[in-house]
C-alpha positions in Angstrom: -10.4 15.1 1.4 -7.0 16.6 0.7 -4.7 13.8 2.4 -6.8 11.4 0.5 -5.9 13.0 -3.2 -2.2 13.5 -2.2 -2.2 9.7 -1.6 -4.2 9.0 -5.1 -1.8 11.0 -6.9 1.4 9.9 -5.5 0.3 6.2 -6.4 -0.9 7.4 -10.1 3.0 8.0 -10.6 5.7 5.5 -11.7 7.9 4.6 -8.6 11.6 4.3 -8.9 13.9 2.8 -6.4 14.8 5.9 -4.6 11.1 6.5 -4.3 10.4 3.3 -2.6 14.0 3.9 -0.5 12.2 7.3 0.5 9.1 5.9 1.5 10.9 3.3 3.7 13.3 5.8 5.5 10.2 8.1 5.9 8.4 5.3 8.4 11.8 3.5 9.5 13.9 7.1 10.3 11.2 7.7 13.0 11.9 4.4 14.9 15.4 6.0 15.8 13.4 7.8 18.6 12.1 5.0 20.3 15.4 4.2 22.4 14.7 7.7 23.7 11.3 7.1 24.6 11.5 3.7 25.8 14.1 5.4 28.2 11.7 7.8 29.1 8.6 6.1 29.4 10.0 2.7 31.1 12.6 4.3 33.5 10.2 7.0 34.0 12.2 10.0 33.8 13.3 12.2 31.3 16.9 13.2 33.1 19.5 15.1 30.3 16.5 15.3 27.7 15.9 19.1 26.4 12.7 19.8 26.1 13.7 23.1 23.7 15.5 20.6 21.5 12.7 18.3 21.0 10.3 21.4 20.9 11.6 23.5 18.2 12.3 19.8 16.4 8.9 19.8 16.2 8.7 23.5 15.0 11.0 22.6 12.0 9.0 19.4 11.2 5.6 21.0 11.3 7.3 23.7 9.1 8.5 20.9 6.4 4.6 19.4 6.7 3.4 22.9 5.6 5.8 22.8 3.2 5.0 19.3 1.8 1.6 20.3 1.6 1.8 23.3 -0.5 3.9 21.5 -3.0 2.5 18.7 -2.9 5.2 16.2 -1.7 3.8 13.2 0.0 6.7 11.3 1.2 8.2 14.7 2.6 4.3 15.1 4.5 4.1 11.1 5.3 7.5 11.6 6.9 7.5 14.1 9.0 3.7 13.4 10.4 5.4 10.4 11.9 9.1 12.6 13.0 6.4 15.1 14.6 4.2 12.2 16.7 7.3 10.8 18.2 8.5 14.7 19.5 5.2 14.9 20.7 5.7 12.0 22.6 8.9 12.8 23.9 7.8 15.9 24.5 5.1 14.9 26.5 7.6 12.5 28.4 9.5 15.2 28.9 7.0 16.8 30.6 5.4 14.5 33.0 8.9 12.7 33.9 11.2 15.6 34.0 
């Protein structure tokens, strides 16, 4: 599988510490959207939230997994996999509670 070489060859190189900086931001940076959704999900409405915003969000962030993909830059793809599961989930808050 693709995703599986990607992963191979990204631990075949030598990290540095703006590597392993980048692979933490990639997972932590996500987390900022769980006030949002907690908000959403818990108070069960969606009131002020813009679906557009978090729809074309998700446009750009699928656009930066192609691109991660064709160049082959795994913490870029990693990334925004998890930034485009949490506007999906908005998203999808959005929808049912707004």
């Amino acid at each position: 599988m693709i995703f599986v070489r990607y992963i191979e060859e990204s631990l075949d190189k030598e990290k540095k510490p703006i590597d392993w900086a980048m692979w933490f931001f990639s997972i932590a940076g996500p987390l900022s959207t769980l006030p949002q959704i907690l908000q959403i999900f818990i108070e069960k409405k969606a009131e002020g939230v813009s679906i557009l915003s978090w729809v074309l969000y998700l446009i750009i962030s699928l656009s930066a997994i192609a691109y991660a993909i064709v160049h082959r830059q795994m913490v870029i793809l990693v990334s925004n996999i998890v930034w485009s599961l949490t506007y999906l989930v908005v998203i999808i808050g959005a929808v049912i509670y707004g």
